[in-house]
N, C-alpha and C positions, 0 to 999 in steps of 0.2 A: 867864804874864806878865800876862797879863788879871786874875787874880785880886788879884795882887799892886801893879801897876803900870798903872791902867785911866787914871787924869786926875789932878790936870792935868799937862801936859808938864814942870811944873818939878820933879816928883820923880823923873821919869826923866831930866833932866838932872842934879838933887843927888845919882843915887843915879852917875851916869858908865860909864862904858863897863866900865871893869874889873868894875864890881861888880853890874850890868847881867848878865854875861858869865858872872862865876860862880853868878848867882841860876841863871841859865837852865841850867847846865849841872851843877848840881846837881839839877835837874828831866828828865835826861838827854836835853835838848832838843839833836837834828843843826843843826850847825853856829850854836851858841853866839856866837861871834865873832862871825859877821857877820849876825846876828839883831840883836843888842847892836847894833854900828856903825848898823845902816837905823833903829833905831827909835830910839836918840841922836838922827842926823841928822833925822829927820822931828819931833821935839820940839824940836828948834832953829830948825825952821823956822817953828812955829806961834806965832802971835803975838796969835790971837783967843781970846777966853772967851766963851763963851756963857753967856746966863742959867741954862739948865738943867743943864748939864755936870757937877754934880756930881751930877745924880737919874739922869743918862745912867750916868756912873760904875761907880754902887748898881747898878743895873738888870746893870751886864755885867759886873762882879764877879760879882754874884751867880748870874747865869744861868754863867758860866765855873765856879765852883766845880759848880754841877749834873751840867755836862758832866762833871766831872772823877768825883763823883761814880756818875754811870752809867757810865763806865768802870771803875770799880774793880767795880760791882757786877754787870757782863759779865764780869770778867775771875773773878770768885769762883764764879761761874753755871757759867761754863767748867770748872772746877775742882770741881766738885760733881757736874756734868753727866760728865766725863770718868770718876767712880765708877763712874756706871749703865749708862752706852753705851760700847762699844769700836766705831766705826767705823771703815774705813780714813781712816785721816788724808789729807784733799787738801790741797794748802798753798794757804793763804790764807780756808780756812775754817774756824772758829772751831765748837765743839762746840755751842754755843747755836745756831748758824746751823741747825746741822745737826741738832740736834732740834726746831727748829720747822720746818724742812721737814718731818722726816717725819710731825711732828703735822696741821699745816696748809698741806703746801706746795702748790703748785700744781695737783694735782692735785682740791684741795677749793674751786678758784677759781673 
């Protein structure tokens, strides 16, 4: 939503709930609906502009795409990584996790 929807509140007011609801849940964002609804209502509520809010904007667009960015490229890492290394899989850890441990985990701390 950040990427798309960062300032000012009157485009996530133009853009409304419905279609708010479907951006996010096309981005297979949990609980869609009432993501949409808080952040409608808290753009309804804003009534100030500040001078710089549109460099604010720039700045967290941009850094939100980054993130998004370094998650695709975790999630590719993982997937190239999972080639070379068969470890027992533990849930919640990610194969990247799991080869910088053993390259440099704790042990070289």
């Amino acid at each position: 939503m950040l990427c798309h929807y960062q300032s000012p509140p009157a485009a996530i007011r133009r853009a409304g709930r419905k279609r708010l609801a479907d951006y996010l849940r096309n981005r297979s964002v949990k609980g869609a609906d009432t993501l949409a609804h808080k952040a409608l209502t808290a753009a309804k509520s804003q009534s100030v502009t500040l001078p710089a809010e549109g460099v604010a904007a720039a700045i967290c667009a941009e850094l939100a795409k980054e993130v998004l960015s370094l998650k695709e490229r975790l999630q590719t890492l993982d997937k190239e990584l999972a080639g070379v290394f068969s470890p027992v899989p533990r849930p919640g850890s990610s194969l990247a996790c799991l080869a910088w441990l053993r390259s440099s985990g704790p042990s070289s701390w």
